[in-house]
C-alpha positions as a Python dict, from the first residue, in 0.01 Angstrom:
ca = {
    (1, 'X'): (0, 0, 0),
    (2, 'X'): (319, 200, 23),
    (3, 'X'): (388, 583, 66),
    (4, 'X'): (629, 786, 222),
    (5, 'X'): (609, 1141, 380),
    (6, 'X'): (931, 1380, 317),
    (7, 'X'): (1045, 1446, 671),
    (8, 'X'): (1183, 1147, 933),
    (9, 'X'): (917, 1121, 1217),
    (10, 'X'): (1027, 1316, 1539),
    (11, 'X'): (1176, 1150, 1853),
    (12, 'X'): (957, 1057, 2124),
    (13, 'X'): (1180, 1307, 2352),
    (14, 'X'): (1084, 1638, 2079),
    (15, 'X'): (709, 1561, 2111),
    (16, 'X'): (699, 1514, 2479),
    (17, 'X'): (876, 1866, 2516),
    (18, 'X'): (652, 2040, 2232),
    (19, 'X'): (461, 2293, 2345),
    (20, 'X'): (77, 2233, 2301),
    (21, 'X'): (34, 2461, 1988),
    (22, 'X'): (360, 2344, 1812),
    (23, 'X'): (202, 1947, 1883),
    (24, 'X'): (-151, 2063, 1723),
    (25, 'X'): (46, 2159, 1433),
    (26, 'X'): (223, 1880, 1377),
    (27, 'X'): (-78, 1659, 1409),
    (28, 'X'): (-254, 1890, 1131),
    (29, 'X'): (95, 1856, 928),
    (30, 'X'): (102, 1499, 952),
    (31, 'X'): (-261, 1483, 867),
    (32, 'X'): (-221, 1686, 559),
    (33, 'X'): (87, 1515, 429),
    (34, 'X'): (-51, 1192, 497),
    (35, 'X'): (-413, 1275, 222),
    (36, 'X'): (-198, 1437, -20),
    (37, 'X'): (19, 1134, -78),
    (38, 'X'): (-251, 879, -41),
    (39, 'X'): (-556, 1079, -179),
    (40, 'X'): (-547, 841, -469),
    (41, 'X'): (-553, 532, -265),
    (42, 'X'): (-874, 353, -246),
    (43, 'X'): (-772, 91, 18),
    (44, 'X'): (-915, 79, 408),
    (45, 'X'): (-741, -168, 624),
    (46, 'X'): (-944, -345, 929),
    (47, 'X'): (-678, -597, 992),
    (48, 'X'): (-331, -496, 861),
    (49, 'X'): (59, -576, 971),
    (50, 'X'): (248, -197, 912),
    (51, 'X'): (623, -175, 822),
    (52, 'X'): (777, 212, 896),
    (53, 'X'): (1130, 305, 792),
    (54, 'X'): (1244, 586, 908),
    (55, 'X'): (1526, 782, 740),
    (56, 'X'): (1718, 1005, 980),
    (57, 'X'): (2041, 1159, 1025),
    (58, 'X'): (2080, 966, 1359),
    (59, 'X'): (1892, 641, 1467),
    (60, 'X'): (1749, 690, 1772),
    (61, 'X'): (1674, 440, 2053),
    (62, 'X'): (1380, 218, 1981),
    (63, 'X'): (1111, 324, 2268),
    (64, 'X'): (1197, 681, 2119),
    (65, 'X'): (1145, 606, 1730),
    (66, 'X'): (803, 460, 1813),
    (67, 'X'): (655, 710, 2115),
    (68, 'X'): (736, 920, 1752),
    (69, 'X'): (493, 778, 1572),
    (70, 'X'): (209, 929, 1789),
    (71, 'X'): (150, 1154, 1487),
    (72, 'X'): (201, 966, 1216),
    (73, 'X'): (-59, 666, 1317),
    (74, 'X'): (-330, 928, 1400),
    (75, 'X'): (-292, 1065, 1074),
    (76, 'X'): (-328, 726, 905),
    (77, 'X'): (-664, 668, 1125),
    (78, 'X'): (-795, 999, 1045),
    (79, 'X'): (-757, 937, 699),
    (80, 'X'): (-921, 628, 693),
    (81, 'X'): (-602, 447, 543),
    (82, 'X'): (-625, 201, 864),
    (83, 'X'): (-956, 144, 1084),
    (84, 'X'): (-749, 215, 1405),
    (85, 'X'): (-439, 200, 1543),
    (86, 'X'): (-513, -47, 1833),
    (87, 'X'): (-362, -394, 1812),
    (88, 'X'): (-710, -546, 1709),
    (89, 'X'): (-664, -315, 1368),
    (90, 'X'): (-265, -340, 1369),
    (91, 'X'): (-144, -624, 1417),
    (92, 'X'): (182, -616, 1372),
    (93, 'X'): (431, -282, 1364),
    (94, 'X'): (743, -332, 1242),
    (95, 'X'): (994, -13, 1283),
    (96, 'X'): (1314, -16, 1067),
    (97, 'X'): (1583, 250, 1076),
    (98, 'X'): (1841, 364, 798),
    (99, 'X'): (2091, 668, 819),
    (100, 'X'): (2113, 888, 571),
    (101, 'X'): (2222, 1273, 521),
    (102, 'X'): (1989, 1541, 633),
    (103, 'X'): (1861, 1626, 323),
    (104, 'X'): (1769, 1253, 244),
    (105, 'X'): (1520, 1231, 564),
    (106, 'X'): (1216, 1061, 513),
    (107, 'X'): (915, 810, 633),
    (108, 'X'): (844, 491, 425),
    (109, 'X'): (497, 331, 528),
    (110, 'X'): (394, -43, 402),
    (111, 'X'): (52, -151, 455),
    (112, 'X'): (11, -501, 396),
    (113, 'X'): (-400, -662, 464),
    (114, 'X'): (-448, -931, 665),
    (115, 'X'): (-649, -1237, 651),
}
């Protein structure tokens, strides 16, 4: 399975200094943009390896790209695209980074099963 979300996901630095209300949204924006590009998508991973690209204007350090991905990996679990986000459900995360302009920002997912 493969999908992408039209915004790079934030820095782990930006969602440790969101305020509570601004971090509720985001989960609830993530969650929504998550079901309305998958809402099609039959498949429910219990064992998976996940690839993420993210598409930035800057790369960022890579503790910081994934503490990012807070939001992003709820949203998958909520909407039952992955059974958890734990290591038993993932079990491997690959994070890949490209630059591009700001207007070219974006998220690429890859689900792949696993045996």
């Amino acid at each position: 399975m493969k999908f992408e979300i039209p915004f790079a996901t934030p820095s782990n630095n930006a969602v440790m200094r969101m305020h509570h209300r601004v971090r509720t949204q985001q989960h609830a924006q993530y969650r929504l943009e998550v079901w309305a590009t998958t809402r099609r998508e039959s498949s429910s991973f219990e064992k998976c390896h996940v690839t993420i690209t993210r598409h930035g204007s800057r790369p960022l350090d890579w503790d910081n790209m994934g503490g990012g991905l807070k939001f992003l990996l709820d949203a998958m679990v909520k909407n039952k695209i992955i059974a958890d986000d734990n290591p038993g459900c993932v079990l491997t995360l690959n994070l890949k980074q490209e630059k591009c302009s700001r207007k070219e920002e974006k998220t690429v997912v890859e689900i792949m099963g696993a045996a």
